[in-house]
N, CA, C and O atoms as CSV, one atom per row, in Angstrom:
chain,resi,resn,atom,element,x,y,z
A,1,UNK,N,N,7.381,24.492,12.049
A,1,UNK,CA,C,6.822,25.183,10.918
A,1,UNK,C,C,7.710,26.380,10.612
A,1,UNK,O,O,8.197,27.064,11.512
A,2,UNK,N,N,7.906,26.613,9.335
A,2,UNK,CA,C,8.393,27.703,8.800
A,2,UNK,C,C,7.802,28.583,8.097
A,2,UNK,O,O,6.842,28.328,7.370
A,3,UNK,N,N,8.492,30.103,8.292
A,3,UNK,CA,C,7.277,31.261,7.839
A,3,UNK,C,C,7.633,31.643,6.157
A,3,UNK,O,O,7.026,32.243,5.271
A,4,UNK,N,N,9.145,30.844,6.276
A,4,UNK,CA,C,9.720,31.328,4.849
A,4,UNK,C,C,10.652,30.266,4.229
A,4,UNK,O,O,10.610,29.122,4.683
A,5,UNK,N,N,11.532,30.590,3.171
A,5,UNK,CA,C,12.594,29.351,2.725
A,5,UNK,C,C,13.649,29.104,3.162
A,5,UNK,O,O,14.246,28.030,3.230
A,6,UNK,N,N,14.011,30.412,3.581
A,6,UNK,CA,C,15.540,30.617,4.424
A,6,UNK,C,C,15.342,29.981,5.970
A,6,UNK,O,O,16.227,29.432,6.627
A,7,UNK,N,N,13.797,30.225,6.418
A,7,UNK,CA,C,14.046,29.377,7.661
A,7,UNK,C,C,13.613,27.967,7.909
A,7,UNK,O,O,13.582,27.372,8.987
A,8,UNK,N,N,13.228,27.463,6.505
A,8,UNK,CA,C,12.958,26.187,6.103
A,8,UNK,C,C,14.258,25.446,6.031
A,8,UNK,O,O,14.481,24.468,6.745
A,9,UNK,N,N,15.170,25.951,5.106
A,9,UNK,CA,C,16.317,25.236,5.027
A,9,UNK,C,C,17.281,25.349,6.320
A,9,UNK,O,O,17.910,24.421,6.828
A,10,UNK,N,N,17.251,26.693,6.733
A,10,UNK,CA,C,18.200,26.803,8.419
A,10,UNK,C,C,17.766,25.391,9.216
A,10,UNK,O,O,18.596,24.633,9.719
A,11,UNK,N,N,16.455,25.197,9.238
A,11,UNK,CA,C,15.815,24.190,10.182
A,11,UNK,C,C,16.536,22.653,9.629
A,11,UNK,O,O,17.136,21.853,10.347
A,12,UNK,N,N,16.338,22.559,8.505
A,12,UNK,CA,C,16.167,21.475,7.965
A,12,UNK,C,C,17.873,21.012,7.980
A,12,UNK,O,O,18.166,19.817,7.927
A,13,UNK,N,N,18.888,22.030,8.054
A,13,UNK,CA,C,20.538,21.374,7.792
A,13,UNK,C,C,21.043,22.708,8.778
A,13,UNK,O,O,21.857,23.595,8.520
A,14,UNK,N,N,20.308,22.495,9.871
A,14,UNK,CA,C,20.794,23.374,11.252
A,14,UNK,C,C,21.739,24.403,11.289
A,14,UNK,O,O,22.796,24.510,11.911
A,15,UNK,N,N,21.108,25.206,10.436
A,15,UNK,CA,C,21.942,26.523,10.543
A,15,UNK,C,C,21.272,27.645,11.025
A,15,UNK,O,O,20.091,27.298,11.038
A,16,UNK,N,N,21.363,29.018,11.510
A,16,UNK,CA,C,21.366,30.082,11.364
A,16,UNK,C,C,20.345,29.818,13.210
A,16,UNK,O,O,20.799,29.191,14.167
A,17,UNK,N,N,19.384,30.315,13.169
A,17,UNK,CA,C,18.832,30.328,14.432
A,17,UNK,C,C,18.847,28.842,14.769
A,17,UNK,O,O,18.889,28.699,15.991
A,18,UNK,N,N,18.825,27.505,14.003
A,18,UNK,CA,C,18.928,26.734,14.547
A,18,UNK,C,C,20.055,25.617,14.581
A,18,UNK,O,O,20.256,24.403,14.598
A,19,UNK,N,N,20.525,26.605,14.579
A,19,UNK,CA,C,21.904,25.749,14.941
A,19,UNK,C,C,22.251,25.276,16.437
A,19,UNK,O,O,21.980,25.692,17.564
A,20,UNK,N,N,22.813,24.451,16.024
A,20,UNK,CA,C,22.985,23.057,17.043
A,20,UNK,C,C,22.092,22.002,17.230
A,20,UNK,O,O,22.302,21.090,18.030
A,21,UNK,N,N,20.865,22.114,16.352
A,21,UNK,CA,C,19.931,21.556,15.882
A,21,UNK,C,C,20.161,20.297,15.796
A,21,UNK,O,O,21.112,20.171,15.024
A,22,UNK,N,N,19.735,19.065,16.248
A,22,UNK,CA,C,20.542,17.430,15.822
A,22,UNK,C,C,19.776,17.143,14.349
A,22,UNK,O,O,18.680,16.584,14.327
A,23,UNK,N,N,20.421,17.556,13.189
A,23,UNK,CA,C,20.303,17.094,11.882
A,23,UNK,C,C,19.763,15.674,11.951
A,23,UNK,O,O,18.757,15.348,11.321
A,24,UNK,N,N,20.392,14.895,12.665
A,24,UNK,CA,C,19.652,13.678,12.453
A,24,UNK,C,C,18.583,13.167,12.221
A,24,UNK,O,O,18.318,12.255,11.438
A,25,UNK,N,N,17.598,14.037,13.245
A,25,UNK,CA,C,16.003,13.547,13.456
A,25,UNK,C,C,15.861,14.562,12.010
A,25,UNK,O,O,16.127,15.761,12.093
A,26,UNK,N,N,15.468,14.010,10.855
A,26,UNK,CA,C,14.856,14.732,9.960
A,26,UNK,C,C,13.511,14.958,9.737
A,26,UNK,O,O,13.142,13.784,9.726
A,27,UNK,N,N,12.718,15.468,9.589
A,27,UNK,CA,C,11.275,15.261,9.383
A,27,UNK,C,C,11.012,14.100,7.703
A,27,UNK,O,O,11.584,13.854,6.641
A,28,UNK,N,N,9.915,13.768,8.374
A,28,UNK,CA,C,9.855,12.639,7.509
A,28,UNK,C,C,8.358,12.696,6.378
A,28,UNK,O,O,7.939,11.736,5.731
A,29,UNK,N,N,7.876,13.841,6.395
A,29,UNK,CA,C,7.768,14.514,4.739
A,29,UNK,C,C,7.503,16.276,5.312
A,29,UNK,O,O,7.101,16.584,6.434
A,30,UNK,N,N,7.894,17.344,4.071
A,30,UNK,CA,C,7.773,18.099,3.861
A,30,UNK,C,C,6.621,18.813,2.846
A,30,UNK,O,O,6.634,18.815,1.615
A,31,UNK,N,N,5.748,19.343,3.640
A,31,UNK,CA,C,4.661,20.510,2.973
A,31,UNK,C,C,5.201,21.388,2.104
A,31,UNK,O,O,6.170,21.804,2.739
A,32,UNK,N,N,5.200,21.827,1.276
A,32,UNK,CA,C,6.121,22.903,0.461
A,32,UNK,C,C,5.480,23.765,-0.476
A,32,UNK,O,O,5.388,23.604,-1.692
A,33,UNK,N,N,4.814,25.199,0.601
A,33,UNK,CA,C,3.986,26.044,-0.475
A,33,UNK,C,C,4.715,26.494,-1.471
A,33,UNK,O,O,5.799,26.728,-0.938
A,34,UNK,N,N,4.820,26.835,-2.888
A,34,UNK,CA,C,5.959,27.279,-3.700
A,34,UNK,C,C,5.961,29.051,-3.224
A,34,UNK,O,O,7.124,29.428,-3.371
A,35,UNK,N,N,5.352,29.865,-2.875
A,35,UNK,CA,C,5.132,31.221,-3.352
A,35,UNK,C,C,5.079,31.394,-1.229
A,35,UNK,O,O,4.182,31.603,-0.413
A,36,UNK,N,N,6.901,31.107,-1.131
A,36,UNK,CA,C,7.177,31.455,0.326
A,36,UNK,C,C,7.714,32.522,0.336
A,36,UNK,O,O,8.086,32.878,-0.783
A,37,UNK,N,N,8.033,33.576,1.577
A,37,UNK,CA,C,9.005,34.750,1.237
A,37,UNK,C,C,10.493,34.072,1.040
A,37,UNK,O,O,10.946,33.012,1.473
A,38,UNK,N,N,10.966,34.906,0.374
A,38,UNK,CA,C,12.588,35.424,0.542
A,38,UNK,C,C,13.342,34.045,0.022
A,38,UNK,O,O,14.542,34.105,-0.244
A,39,UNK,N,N,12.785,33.089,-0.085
A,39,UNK,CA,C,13.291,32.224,-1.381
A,39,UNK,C,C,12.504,30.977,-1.505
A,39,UNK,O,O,12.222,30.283,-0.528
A,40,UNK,N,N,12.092,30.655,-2.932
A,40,UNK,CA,C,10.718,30.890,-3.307
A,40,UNK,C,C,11.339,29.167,-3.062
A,40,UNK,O,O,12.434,28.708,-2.737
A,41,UNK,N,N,9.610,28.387,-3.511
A,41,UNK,CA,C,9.512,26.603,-2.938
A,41,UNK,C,C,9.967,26.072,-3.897
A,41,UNK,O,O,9.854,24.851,-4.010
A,42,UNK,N,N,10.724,26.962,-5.031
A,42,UNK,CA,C,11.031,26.071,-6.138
A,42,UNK,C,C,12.634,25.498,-5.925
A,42,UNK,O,O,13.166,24.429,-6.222
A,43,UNK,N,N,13.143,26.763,-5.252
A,43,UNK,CA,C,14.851,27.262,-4.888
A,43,UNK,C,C,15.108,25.928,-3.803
A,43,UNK,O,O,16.038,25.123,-3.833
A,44,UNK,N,N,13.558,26.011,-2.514
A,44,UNK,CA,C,13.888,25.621,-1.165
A,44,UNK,C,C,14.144,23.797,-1.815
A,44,UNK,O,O,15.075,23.066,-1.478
A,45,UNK,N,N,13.352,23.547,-2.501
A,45,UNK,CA,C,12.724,22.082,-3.223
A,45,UNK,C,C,14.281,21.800,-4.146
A,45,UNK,O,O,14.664,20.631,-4.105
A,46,UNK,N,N,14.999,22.599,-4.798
A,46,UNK,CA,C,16.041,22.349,-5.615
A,46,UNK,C,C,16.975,21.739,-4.558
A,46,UNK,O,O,17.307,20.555,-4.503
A,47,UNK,N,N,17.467,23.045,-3.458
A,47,UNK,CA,C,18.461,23.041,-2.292
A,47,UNK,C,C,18.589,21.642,-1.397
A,47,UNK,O,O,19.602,21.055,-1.016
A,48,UNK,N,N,17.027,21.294,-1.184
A,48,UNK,CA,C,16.446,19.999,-0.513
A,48,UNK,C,C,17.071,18.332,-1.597
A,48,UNK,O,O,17.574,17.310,-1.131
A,49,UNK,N,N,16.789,18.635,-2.990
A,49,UNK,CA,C,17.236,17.223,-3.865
A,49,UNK,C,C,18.874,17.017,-3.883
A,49,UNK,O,O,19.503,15.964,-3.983
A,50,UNK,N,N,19.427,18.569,-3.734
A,50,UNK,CA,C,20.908,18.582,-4.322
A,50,UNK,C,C,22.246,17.911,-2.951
A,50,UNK,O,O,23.379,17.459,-3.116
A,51,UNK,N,N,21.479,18.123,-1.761
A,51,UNK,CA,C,22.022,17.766,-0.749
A,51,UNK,C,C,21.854,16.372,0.040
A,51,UNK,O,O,20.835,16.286,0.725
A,52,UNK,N,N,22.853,15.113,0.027
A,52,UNK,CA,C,23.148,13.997,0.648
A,52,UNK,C,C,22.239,13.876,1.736
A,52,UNK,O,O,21.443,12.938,1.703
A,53,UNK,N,N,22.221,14.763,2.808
A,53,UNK,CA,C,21.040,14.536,3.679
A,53,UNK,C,C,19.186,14.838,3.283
A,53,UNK,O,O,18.135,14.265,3.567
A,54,UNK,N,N,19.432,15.604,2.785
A,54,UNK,CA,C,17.893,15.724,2.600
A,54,UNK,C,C,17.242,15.196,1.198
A,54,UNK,O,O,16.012,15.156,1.149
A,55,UNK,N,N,18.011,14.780,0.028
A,55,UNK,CA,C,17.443,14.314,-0.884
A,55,UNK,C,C,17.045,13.423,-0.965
A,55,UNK,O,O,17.155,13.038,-2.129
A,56,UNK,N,N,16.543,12.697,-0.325
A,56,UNK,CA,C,15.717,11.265,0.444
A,56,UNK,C,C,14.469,11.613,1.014
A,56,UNK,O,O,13.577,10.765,1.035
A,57,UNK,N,N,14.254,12.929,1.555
A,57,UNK,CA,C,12.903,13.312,2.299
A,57,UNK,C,C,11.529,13.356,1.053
A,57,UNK,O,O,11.715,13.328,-0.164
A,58,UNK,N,N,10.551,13.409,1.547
A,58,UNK,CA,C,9.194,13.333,0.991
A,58,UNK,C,C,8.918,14.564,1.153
A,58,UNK,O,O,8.715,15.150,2.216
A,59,UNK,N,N,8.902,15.222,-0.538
A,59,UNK,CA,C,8.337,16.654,-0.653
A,59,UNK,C,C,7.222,16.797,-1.606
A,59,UNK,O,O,7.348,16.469,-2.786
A,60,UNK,N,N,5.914,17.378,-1.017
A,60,UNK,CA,C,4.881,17.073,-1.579
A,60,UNK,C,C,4.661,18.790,-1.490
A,60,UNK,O,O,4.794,19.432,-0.448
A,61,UNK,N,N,4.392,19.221,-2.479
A,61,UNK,CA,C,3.993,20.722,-3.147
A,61,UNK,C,C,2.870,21.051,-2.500
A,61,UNK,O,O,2.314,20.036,-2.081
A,62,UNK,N,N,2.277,22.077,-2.230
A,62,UNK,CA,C,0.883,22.362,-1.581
A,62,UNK,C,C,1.102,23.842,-2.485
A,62,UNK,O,O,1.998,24.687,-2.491
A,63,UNK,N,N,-0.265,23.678,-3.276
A,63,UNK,CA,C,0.127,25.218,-4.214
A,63,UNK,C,C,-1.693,25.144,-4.254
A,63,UNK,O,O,-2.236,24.082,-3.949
A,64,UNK,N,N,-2.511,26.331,-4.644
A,64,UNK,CA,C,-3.120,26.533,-5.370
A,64,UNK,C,C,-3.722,26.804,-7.089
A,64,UNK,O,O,-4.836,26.849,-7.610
A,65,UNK,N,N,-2.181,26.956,-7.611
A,65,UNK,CA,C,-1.786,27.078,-8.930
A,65,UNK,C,C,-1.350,25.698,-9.484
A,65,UNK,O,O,-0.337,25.107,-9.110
A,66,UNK,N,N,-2.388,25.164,-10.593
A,66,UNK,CA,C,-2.232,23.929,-11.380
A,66,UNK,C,C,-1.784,24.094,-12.703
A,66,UNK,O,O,-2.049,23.274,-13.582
A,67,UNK,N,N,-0.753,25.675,-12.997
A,67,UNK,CA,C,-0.052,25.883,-14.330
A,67,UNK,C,C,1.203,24.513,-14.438
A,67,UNK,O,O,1.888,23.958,-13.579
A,68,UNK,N,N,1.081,24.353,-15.809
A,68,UNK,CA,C,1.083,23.180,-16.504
A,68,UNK,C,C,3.046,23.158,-15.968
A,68,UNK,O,O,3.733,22.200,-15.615
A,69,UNK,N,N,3.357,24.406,-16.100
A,69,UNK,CA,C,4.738,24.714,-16.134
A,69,UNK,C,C,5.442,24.483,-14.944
A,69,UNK,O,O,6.463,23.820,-14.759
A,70,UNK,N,N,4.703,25.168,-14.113
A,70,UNK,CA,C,4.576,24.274,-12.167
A,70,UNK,C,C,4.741,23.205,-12.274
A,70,UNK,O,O,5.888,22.902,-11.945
A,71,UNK,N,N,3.931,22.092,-12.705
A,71,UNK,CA,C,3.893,21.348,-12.525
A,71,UNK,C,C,5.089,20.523,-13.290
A,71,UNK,O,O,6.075,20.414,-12.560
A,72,UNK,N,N,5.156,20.266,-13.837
A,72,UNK,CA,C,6.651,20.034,-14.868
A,72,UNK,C,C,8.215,20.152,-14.203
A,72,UNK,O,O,9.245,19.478,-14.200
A,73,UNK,N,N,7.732,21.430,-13.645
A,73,UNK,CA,C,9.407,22.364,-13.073
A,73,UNK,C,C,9.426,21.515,-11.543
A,73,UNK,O,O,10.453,20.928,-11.201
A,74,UNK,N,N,8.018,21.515,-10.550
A,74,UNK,CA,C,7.789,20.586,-9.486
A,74,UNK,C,C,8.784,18.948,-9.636
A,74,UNK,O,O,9.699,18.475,-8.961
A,75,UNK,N,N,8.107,18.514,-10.752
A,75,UNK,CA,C,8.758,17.116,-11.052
A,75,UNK,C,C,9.728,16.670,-11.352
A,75,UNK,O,O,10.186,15.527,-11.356
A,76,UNK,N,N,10.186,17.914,-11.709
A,76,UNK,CA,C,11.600,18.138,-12.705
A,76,UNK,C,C,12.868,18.001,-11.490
A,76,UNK,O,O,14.014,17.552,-11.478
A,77,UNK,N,N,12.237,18.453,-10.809
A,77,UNK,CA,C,13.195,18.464,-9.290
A,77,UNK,C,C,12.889,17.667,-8.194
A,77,UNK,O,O,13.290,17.781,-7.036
A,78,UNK,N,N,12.020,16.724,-8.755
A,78,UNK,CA,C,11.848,15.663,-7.852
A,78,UNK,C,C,10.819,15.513,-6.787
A,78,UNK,O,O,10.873,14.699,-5.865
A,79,UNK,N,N,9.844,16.411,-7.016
A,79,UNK,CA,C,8.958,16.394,-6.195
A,79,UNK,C,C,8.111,15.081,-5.840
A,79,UNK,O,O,7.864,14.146,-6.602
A,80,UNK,N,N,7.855,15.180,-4.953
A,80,UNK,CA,C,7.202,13.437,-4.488
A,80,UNK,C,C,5.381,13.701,-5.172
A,80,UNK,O,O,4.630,12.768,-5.456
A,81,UNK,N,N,5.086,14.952,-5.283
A,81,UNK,CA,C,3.342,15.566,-5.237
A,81,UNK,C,C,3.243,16.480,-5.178
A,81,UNK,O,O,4.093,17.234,-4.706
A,82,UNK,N,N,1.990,16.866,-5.703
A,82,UNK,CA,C,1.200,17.836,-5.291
A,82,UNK,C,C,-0.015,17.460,-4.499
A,82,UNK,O,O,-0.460,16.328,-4.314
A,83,UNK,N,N,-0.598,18.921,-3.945
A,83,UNK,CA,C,-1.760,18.457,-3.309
A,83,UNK,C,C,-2.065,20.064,-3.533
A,83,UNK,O,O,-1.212,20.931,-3.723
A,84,UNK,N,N,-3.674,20.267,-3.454
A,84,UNK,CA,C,-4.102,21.707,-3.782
A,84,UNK,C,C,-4.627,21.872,-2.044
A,84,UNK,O,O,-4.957,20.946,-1.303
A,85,UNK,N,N,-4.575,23.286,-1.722
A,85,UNK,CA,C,-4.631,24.123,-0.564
A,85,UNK,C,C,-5.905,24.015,-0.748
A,85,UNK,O,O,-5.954,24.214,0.466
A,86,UNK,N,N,-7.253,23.870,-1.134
A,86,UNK,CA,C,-8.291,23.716,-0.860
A,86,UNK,C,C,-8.347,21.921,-0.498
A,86,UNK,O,O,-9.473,21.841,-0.007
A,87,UNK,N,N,-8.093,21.295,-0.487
A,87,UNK,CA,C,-7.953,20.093,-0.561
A,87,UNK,C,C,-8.194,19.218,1.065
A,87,UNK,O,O,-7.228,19.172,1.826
A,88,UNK,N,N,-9.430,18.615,1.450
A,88,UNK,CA,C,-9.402,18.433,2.886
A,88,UNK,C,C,-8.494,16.801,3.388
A,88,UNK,O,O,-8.301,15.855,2.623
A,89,UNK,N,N,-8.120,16.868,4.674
A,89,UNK,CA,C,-7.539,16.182,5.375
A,89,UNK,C,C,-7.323,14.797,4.551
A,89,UNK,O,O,-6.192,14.318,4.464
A,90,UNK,N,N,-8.203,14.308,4.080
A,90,UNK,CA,C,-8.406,13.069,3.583
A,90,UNK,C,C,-7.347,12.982,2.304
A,90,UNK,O,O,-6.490,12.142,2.027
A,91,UNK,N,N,-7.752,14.157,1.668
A,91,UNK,CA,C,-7.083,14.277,0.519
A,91,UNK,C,C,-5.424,14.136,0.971
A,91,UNK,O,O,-4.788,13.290,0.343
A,92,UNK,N,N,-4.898,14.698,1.728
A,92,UNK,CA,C,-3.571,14.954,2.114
A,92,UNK,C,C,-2.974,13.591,2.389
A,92,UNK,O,O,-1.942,13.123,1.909
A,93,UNK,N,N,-3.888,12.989,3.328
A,93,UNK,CA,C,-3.382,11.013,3.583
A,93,UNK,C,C,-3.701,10.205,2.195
A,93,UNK,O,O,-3.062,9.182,1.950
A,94,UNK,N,N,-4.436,10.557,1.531
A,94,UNK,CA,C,-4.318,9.803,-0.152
A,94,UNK,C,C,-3.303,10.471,-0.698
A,94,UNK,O,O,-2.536,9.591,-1.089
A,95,UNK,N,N,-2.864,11.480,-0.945
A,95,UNK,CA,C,-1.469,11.423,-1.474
A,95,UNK,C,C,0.172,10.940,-0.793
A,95,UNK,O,O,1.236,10.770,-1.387
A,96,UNK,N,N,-0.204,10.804,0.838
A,96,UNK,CA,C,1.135,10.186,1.486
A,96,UNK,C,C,0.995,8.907,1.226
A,96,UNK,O,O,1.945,8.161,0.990
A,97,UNK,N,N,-0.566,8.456,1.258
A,97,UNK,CA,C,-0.258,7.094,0.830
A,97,UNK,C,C,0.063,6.163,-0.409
A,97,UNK,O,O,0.050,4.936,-0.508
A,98,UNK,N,N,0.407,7.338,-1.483
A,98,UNK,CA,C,1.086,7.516,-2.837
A,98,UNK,C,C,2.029,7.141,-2.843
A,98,UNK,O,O,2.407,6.237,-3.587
A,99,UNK,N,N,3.070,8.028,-1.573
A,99,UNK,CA,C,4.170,7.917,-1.827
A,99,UNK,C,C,4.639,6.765,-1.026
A,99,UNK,O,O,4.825,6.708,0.190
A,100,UNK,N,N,4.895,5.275,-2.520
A,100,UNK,CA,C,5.435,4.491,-1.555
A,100,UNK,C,C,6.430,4.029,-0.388
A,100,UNK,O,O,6.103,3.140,0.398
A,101,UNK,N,N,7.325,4.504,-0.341
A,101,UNK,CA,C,8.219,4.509,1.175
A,101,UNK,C,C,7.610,5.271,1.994
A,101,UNK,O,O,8.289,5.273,3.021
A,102,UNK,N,N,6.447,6.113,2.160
A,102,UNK,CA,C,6.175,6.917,3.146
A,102,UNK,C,C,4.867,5.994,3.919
A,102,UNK,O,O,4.443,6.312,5.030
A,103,UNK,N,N,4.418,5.018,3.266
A,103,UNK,CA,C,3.489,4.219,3.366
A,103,UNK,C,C,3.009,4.606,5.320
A,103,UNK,O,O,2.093,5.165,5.922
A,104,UNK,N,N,3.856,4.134,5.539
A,104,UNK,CA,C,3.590,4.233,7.567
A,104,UNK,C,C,3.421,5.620,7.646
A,104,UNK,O,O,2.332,5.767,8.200
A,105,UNK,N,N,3.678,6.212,7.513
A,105,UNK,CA,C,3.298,7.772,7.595
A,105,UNK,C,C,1.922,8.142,7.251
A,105,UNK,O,O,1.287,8.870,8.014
A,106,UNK,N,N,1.357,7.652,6.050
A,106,UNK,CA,C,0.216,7.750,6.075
A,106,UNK,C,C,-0.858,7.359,6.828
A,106,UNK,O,O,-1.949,7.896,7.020
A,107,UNK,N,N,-0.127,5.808,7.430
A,107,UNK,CA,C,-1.461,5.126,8.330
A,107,UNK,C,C,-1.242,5.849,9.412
A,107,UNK,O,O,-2.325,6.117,9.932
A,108,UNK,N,N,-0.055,6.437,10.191
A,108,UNK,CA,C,0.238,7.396,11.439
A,108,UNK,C,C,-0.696,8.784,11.389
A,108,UNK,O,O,-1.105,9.437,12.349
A,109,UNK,N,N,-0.906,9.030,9.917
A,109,UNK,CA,C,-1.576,10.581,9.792
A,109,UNK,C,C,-2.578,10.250,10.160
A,109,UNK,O,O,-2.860,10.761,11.244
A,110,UNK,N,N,-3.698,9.256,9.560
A,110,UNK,CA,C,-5.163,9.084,9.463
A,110,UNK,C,C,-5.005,8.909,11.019
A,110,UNK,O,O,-5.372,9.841,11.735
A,111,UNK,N,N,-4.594,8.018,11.461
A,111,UNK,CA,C,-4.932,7.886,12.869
A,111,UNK,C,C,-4.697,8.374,13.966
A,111,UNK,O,O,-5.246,8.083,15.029
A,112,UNK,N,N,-3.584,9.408,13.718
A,112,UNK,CA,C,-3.309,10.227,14.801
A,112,UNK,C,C,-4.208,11.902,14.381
A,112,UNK,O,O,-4.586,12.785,15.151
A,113,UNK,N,N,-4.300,11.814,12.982
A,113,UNK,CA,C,-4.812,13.360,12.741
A,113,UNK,C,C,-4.265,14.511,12.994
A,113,UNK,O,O,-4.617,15.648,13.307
A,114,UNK,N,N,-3.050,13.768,12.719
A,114,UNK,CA,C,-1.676,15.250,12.483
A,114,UNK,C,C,-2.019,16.690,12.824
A,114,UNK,O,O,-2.944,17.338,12.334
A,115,UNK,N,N,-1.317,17.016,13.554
A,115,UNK,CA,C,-2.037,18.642,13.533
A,115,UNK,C,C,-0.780,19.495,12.500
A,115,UNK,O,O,-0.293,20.617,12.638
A,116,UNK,N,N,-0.659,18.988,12.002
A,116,UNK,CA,C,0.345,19.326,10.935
A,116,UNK,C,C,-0.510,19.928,9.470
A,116,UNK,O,O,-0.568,20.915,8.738
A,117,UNK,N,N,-0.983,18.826,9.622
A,117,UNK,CA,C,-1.477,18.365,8.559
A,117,UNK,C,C,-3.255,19.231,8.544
A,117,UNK,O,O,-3.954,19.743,7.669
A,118,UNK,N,N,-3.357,19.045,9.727
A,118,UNK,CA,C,-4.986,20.111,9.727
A,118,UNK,C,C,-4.948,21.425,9.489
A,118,UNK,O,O,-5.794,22.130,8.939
A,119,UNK,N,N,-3.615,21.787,10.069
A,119,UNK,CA,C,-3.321,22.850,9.990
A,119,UNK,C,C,-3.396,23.459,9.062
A,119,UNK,O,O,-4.184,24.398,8.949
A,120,UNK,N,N,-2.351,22.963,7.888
A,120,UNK,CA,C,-2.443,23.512,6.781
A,120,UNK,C,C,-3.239,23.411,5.641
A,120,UNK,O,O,-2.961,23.891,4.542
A,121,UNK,N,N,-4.462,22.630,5.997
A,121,UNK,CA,C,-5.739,22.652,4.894
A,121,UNK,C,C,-6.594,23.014,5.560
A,121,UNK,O,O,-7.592,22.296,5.501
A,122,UNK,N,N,-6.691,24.359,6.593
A,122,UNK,CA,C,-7.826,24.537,7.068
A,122,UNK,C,C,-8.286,25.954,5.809
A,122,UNK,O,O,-7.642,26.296,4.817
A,123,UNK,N,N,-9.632,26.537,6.346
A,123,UNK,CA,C,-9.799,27.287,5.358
A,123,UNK,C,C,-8.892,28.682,5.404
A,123,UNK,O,O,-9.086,29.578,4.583
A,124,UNK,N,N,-7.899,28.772,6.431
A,124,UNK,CA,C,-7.547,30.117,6.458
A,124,UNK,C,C,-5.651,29.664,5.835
A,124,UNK,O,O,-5.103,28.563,5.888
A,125,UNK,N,N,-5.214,30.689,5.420
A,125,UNK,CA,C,-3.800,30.790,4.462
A,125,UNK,C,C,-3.366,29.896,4.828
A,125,UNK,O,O,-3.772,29.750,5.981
A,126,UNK,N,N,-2.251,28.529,4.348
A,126,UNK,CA,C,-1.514,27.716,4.645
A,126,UNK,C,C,0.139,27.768,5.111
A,126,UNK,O,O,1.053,28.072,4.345
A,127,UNK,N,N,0.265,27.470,6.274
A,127,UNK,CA,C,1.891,28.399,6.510
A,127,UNK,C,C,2.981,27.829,5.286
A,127,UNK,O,O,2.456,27.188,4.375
A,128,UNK,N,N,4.074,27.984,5.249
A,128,UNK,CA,C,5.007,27.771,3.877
A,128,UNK,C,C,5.462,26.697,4.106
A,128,UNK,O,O,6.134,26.169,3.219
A,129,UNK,N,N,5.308,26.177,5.052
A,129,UNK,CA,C,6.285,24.352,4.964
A,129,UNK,C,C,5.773,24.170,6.272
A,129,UNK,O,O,5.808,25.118,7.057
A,130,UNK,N,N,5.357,23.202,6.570
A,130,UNK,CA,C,5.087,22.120,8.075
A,130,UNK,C,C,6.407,20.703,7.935
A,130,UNK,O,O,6.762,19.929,7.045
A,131,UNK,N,N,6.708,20.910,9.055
A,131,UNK,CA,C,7.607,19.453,9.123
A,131,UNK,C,C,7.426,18.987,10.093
A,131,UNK,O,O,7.058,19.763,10.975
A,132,UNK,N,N,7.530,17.976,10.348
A,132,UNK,CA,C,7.402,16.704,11.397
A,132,UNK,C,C,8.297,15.724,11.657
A,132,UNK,O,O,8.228,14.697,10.981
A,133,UNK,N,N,9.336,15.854,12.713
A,133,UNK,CA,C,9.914,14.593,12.953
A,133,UNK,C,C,9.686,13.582,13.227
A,133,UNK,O,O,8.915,13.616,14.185
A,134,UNK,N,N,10.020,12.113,12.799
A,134,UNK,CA,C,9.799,11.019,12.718
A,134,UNK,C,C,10.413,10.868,13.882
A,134,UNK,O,O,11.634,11.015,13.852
A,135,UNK,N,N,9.777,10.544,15.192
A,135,UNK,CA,C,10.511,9.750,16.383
A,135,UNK,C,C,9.599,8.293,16.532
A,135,UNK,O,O,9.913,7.452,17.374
């Protein structure tokens, strides 16, 4: 989990504290609050489509804000979804199971009950990105 964008992307193409990181194991979808510190989910979500390794990952928006313009600018860059931060557990595996290539991921969530995934729709603030490697 990341607290911000800068240590979303360090994680994600192993730089800065995590470097030496094996890039390989990528997480195999990304939570993505837009309104993270120090560079915002729109920048982290651009950085994520524009790059050979990560523009393949499953990025699903987690916002509270359903402005029309969000949503547009979200898609515009390729977002896989949204999902709203009030939104419970269930809700979160109906939208992975949206996204068709993520299909197994979804039946892995329901049945394992991700703590990823609880995490960040519980009732208290949602951290800025959860990731999960696919092993």
């Amino acid at each position: 989990m990341a607290r911000d964008g800068v240590d979303a992307l360090d994680f994600l193409f192993g730089t800065g504290k995590y470097c030496g990181r094996d890039v390989r194991e990528m997480p195999v979808v990304v939570l993505l609050d837009l309104k993270i510190p120090r560079l915002h989910g729109f920048e982290v979500l651009r950085r994520l489509r524009t790059d050979p390794r990560t523009q393949g990952l499953a990025v699903i928006i987690v916002t509270s804000s359903w402005d029309g313009e969000d949503l547009l600018r979200g898609y515009s860059l390729k977002a896989d979804g949204f999902i709203s931060k009030t939104a419970g557990f269930e809700k979160l595996v109906e939208a992975l199971k949206c996204l068709g290539r993520q299909t197994s991921l979804a039946e892995e969530s329901s049945a394992l009950k991700l703590p990823f995934a609880e995490g960040l729709i519980s009732n208290s603030p949602p951290a800025s990105l959860s990731v999960r490697s696919h092993r």
